[in-house]
C-alpha positions as CSV (number, residue, x, y, z in Angstrom):
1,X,218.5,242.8,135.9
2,X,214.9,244.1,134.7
3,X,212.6,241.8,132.9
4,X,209.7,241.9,131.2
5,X,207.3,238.7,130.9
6,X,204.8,239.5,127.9
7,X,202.0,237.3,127.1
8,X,201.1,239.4,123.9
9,X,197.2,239.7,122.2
10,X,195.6,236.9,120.5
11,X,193.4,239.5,117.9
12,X,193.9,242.8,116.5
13,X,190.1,242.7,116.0
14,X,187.2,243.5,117.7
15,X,185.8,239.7,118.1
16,X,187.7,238.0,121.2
17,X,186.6,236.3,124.1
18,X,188.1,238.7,126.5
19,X,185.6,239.0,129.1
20,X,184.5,235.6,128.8
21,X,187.7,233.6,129.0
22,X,190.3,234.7,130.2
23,X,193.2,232.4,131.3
24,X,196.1,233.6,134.3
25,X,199.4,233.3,133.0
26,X,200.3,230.9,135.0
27,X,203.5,230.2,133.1
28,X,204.6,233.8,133.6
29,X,204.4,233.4,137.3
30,X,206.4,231.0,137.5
31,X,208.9,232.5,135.5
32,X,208.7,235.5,137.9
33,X,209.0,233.8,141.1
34,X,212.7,232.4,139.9
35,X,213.7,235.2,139.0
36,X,212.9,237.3,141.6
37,X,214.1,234.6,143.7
38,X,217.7,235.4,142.6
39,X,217.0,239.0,143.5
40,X,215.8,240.4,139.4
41,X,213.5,242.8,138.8
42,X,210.2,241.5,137.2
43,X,207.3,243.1,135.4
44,X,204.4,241.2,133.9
45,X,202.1,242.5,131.3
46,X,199.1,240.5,129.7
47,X,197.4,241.9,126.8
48,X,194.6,240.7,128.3
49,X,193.8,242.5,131.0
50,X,196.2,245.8,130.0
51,X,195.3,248.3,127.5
52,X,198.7,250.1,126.7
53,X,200.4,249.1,123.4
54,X,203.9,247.5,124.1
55,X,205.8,250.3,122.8
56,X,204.6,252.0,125.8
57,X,205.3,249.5,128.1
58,X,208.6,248.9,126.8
59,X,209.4,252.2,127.3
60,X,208.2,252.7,130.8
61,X,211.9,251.5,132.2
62,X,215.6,250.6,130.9
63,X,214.5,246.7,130.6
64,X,217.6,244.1,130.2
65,X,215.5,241.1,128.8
66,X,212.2,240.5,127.6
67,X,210.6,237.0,127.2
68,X,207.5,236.5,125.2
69,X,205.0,233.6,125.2
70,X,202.0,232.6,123.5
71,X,200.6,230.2,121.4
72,X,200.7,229.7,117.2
73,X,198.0,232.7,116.6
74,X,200.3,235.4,118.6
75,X,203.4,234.2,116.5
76,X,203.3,237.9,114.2
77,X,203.0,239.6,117.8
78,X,205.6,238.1,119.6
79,X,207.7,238.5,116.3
80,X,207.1,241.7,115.9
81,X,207.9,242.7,119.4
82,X,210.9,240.9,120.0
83,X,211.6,243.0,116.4
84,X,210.6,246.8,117.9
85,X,212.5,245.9,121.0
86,X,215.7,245.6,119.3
87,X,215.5,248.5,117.1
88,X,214.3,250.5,119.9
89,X,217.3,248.7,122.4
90,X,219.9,246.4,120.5
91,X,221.5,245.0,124.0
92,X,218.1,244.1,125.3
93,X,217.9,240.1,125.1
94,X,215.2,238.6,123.9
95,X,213.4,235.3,124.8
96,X,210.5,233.3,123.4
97,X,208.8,230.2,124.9
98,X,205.4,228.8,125.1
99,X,203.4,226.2,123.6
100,X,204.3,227.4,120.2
101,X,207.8,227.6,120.6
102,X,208.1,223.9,121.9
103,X,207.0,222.8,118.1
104,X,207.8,225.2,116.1
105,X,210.7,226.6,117.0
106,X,212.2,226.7,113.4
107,X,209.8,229.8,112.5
108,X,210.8,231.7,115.0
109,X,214.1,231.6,114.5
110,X,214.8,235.4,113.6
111,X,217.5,238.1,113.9
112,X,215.5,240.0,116.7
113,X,215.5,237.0,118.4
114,X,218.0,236.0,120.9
115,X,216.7,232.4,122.6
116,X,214.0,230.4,121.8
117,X,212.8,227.6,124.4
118,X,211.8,224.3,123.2
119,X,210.8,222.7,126.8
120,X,209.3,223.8,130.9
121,X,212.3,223.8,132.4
122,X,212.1,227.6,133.2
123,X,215.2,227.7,135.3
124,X,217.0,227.8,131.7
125,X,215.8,231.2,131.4
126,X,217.7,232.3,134.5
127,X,220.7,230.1,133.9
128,X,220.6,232.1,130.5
129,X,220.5,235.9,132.2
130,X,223.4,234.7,134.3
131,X,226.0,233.7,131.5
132,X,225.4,230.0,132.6
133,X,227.3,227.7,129.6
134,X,224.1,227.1,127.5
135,X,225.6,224.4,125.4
136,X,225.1,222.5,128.4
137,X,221.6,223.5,128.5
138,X,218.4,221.3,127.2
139,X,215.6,222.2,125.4
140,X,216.7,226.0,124.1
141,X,218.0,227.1,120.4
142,X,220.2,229.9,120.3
143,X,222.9,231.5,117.9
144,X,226.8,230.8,117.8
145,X,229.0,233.4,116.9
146,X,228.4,233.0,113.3
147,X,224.5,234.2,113.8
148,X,223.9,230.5,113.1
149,X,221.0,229.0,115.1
150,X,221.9,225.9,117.0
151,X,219.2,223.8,118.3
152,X,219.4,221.5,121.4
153,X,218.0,218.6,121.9
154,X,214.7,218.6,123.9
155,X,214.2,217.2,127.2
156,X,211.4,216.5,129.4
157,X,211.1,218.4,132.4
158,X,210.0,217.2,135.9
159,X,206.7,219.6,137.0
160,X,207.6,218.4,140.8
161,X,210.9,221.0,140.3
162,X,208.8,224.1,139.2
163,X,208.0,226.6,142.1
164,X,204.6,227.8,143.0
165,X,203.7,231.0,140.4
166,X,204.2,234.5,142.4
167,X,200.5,235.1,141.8
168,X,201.0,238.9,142.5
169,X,199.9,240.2,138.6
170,X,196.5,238.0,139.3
171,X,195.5,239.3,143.0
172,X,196.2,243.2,141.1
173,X,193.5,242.3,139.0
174,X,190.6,241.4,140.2
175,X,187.9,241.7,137.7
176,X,189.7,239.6,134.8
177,X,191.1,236.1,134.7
178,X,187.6,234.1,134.2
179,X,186.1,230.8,132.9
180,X,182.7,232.1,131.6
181,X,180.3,233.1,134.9
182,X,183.4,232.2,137.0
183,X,185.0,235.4,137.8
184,X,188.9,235.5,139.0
185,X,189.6,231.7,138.5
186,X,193.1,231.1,139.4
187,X,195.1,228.6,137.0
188,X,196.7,225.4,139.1
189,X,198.1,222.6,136.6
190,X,198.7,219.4,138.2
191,X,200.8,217.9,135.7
192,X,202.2,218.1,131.8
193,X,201.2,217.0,128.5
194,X,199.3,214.5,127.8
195,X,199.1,210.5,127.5
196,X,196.5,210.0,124.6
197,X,197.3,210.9,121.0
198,X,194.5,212.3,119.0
199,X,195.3,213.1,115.6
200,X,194.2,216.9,116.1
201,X,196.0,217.8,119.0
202,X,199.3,218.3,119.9
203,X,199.1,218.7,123.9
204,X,200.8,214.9,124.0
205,X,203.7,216.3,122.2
206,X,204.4,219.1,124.6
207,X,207.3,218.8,127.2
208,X,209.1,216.4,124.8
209,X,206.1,214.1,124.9
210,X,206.5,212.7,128.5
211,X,203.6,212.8,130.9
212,X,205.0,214.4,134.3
213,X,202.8,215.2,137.7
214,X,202.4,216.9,140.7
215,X,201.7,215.2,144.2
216,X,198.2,215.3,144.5
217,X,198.6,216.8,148.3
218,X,200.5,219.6,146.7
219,X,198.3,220.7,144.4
220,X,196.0,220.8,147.3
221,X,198.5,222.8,149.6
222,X,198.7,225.2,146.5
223,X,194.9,225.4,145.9
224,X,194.5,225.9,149.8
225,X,196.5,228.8,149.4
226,X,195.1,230.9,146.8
227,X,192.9,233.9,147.6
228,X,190.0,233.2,145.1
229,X,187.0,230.8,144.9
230,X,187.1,230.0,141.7
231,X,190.3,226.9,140.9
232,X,190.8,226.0,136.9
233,X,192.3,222.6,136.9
234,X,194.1,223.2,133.8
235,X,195.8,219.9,132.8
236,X,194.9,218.6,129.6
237,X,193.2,215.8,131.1
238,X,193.0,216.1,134.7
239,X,190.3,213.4,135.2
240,X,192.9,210.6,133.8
241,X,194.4,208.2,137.2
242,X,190.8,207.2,139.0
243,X,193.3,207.3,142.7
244,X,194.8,210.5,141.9
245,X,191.4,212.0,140.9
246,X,190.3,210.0,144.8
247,X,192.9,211.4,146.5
248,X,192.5,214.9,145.5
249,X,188.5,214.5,146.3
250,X,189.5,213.1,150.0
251,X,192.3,216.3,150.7
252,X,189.9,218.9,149.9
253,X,187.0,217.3,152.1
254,X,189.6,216.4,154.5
255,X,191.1,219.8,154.7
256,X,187.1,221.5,154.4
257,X,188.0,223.8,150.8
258,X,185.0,225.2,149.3
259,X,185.9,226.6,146.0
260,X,184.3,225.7,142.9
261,X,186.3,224.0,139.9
262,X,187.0,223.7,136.0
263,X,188.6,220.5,134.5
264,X,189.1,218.6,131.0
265,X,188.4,215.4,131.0
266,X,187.5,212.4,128.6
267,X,183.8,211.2,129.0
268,X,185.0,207.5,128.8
269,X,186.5,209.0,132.7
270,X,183.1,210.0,133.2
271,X,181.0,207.1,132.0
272,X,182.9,204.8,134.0
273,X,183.1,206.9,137.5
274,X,179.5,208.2,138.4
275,X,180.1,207.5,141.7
276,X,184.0,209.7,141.5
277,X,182.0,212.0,139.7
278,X,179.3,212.6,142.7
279,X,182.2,213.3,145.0
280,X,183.6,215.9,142.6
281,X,180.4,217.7,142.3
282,X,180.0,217.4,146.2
283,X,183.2,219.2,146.5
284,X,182.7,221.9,144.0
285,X,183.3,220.5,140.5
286,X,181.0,223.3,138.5
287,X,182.7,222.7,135.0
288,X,184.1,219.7,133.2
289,X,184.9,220.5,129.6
290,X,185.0,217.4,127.6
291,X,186.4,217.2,123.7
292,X,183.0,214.7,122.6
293,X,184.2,215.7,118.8
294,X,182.1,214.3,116.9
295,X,178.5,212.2,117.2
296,X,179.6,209.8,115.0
297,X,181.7,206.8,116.3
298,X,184.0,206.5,113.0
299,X,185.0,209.9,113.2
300,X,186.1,209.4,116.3
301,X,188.4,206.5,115.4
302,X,189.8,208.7,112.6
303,X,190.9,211.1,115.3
304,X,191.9,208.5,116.9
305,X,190.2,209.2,119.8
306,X,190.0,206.1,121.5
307,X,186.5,206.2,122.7
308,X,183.1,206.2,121.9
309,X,179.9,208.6,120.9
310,X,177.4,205.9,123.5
311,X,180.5,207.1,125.9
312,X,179.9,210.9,124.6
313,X,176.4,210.1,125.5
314,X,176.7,209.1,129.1
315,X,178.6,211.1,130.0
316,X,176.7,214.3,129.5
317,X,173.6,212.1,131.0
318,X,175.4,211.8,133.9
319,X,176.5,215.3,134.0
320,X,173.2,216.8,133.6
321,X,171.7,214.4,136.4
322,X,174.8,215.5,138.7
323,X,174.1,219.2,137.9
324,X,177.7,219.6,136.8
325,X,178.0,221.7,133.8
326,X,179.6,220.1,130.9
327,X,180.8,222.1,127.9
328,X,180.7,220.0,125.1
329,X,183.5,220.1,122.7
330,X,182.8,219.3,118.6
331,X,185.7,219.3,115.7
332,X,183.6,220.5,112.6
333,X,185.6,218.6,110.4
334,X,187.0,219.7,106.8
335,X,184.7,216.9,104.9
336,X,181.6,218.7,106.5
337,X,178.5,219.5,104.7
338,X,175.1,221.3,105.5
339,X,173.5,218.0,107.1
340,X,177.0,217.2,109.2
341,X,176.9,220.8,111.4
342,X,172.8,220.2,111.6
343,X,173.6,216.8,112.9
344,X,176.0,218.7,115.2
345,X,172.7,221.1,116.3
346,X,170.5,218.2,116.7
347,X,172.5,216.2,119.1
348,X,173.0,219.1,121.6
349,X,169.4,219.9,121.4
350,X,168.6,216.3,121.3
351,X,171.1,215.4,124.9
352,X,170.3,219.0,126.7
353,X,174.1,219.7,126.1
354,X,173.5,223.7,127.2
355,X,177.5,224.5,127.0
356,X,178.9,223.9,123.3
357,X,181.9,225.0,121.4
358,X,182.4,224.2,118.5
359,X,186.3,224.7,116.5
360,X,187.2,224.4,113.0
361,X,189.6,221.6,112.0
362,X,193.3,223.2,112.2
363,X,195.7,221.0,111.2
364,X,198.5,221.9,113.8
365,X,201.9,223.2,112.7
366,X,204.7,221.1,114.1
367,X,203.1,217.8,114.2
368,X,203.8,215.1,111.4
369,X,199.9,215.1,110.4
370,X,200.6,218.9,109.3
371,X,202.9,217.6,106.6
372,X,199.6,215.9,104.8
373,X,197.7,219.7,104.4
374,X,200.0,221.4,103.3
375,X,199.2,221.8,99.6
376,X,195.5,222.1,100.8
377,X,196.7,225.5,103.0
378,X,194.2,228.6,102.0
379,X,196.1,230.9,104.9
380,X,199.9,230.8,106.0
381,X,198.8,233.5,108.6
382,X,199.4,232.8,111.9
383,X,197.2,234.3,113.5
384,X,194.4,232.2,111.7
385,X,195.0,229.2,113.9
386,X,192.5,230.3,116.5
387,X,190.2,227.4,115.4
388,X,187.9,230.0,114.1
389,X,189.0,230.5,110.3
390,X,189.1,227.5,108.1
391,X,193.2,227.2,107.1
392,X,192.6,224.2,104.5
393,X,190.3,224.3,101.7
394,X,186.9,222.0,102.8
395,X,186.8,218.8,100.5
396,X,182.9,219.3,99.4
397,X,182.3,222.9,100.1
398,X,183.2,225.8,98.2
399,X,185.1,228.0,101.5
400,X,182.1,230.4,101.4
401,X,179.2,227.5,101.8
402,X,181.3,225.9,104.6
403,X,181.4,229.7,106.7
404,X,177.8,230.0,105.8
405,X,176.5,226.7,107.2
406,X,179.5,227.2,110.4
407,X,177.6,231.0,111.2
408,X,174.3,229.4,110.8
409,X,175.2,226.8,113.0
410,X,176.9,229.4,115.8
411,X,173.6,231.5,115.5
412,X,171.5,228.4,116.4
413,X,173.4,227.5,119.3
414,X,173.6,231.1,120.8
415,X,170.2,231.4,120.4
416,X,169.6,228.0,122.0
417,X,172.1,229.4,124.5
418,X,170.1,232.3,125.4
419,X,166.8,230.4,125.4
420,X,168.2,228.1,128.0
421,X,169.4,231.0,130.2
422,X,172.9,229.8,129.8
423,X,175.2,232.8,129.8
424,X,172.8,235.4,131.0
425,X,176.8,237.7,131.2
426,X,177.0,237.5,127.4
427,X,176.0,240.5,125.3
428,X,173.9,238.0,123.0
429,X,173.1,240.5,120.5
430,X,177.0,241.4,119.8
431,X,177.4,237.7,118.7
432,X,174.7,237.1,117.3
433,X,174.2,240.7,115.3
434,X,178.4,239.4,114.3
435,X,177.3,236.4,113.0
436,X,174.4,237.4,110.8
437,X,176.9,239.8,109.5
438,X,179.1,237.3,108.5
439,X,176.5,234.8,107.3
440,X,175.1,237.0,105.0
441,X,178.3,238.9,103.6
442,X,180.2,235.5,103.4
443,X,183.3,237.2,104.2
444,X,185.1,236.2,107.3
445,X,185.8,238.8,110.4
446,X,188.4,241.4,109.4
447,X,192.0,239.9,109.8
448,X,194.2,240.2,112.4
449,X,196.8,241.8,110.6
């Protein structure tokens, strides 16, 4: 069979991050290298490093299946694909999975779409294209003969079973797939989910909540192998078990692997481990990115974050006197008013964070703490969950004082940024010239739709 793997656009406007992030799909690899391992024919096409529209693609060759993936913002994209595809080709099956189709599977439950899949287990899509029985099947919704959508139950799925990714589509393009200054960084993920439960995220309810990993010798093996210097640890914590975290340290020394690396991790990990930490930067560690959230330690019990801001604080003092670069992660928070995002200013300036980002609370669809904002909505759009548009109404701003004080508070930190030398590959004036435009007309960017 032919099959196409699309991981579809995140914007239909002009201000994206391509060029400055830009993450392998590392999922789509993997999905290729079982196929092709039963002998299919596989083509992979990112929106983010490709510049034809998907009607082209799609027409390029007589393609059997397609299987989108992408997160809650590309939901009208994969939609409307899986939508085109079957008025341009009825018998052409199509397939979504990804981290939005593991909660909210329920919205994207459409005609034009064949399969949906709820879990990792990415030998389902193959069991699928082979007339496998699929009642037996985890972890996948699909309709009976009525056009009724029947959804079985999840499952969690054992990383140690998935194959290494065919890494083909990433060594063809050289000049994408980056972490900021870190050009070609391939993607290894050393385990799934997540075993802490912020109130904000939903990583620790992906693959059916259960915490699975790799062997740490492995991941080694696999980073060993990869043509590139630059290694994203993309776990969403991979600085979690102290002797996993010593282990991998030891087989890269042991084994003499320069490359440099990018990992999350908590800065309670980092507060506690200066010494684990010292090894990590001896080996290459260039990047930790660390969600601090807030600078205030009761709203980080209300996220239920299960730390502390004196941890916050140590850890980017450690950081900076390790010469790893930490990028600082703050959740502007609904309740926000003018003094909270100068607060937010004042503490980076204050602690010499140089690498900030800062998201707008989104209440995530599919979790049970959705259920609690959804009278307060202002969007149902989709693609508005990039962390970037306020979703819910603010609780003591009017919508346009909360995107004026959020632009002024973007503007200060680029310009901080640029002061500092920090991103000297960044087009400052594009960001900043953007937003001053928004500042001043009060109007967000042009939708994506």
């Amino acid at each position: 069979m032919k099959i196409l793997l699309v991981h579809p656009e995140t914007s239909r406007t002009r201000y994206d991050f391509l060029g400055i992030i830009e993450n392998e799909c590392i999922d789509l690899e993997c999905i290729s290298a079982i196929l092709q391992s039963a002998n299919h024919f596989v083509t992979i096409y990112d929106f983010q490093v490709e510049n034809e529209s998907y009607k082209t693609i799609f027409s390029k060759d007589t393609y059997d299946a397609v299987y989108f993936t992408g997160r809650t913002m590309q939901e009208n994209f994969m939609l409307e694909y899986c939508a085109y595809t079957k008025h341009v080709r009825p018998s052409c099956i199509t397939m979504i999975g990804g981290l939005h189709a593991q909660l909210n599977y329920k919205r994207l439950e459409k005609d034009a779409v064949d399969y949906i899949f709820t879990g990792y287990n990415h030998f389902h899509i193959l069991e699928v294209l082979e007339g496998k029985n699929i009642e037996e099947m985890d972890s996948i919704c699909y309709k009976d003969a009525s056009g009724n959508w029947i959804e079985n139950p999840k499952k969690a799925f054992d990383i140690k079973k998935l194959p290494l990714p065919d890494r083909t589509y990433f060594y063809e393009h050289p000049n994408h797939y980056q972490y900021l200054e870190l050009k070609h960084a391939a993607w290894v993920r050393a385990s799934f989910s997540c075993p802490y439960s912020c109130s904000f995220c939903h990583r620790n309810k992906m693959n059916a909540g259960t915490y699975s990993t790799r062997d740490i010798k492995d991941v080694v093996d696999e980073i060993a192998q990869i043509q590139t210097e630059n290694i994203y640890l993309c776990d969403d914590d991979f600085l979690l078990d102290k002797n996993r975290v010593q282990t991998f340290v030891q087989e890269i020394k042991k084994r003499n692997i320069k490359k440099k690396y990018i990992c999350y991790g908590r800065s309670d990990f980092i507060a506690k481990e200066i010494d684990l930490m010292e090894d990590l930067r001896d080996i290459g560690l260039y990047y930790v990115l660390v969600g601090l959230e807030d600078i205030r330690d009761d709203k980080l019990q209300k996220y239920h974050k299960l730390n502390t801001q004196n941890n916050n604080q140590r850890a980017l003092e450690i950081c900076n006197a390790l010469g790893i670069h930490m990028m600082g992660m703050f959740v502007l928070g609904l309740d926000f008013e003018k003094q909270d995002f100068d607060m937010i200013y004042d503490w980076c300036k204050k602690h010499r964070l140089r690498h900030v980002a800062v998201s707008i609370f989104t209440p995530e669809m599919g979790l049970s703490s959705f259920k609690e904002y959804e009278d307060q909505l202002i969007t149902d759009n989709p693609s508005h969950w990039d962390y970037l548009y306020l979703v819910v109404k603010p609780t003591k701003l009017s919508v346009r004082k909360y995107y004026f004080y959020y632009y002024k508070l973007l503007i200060k930190l680029f310009l901080k940024a640029k002061r500092e030398g920090v991103y000297d590959f960044l087009d400052y004036n594009y960001f900043i010239q953007t937003f001053i435009k928004s500042l001043i007309t009060g109007k967000r960017y042009k939708e994506d739709d």
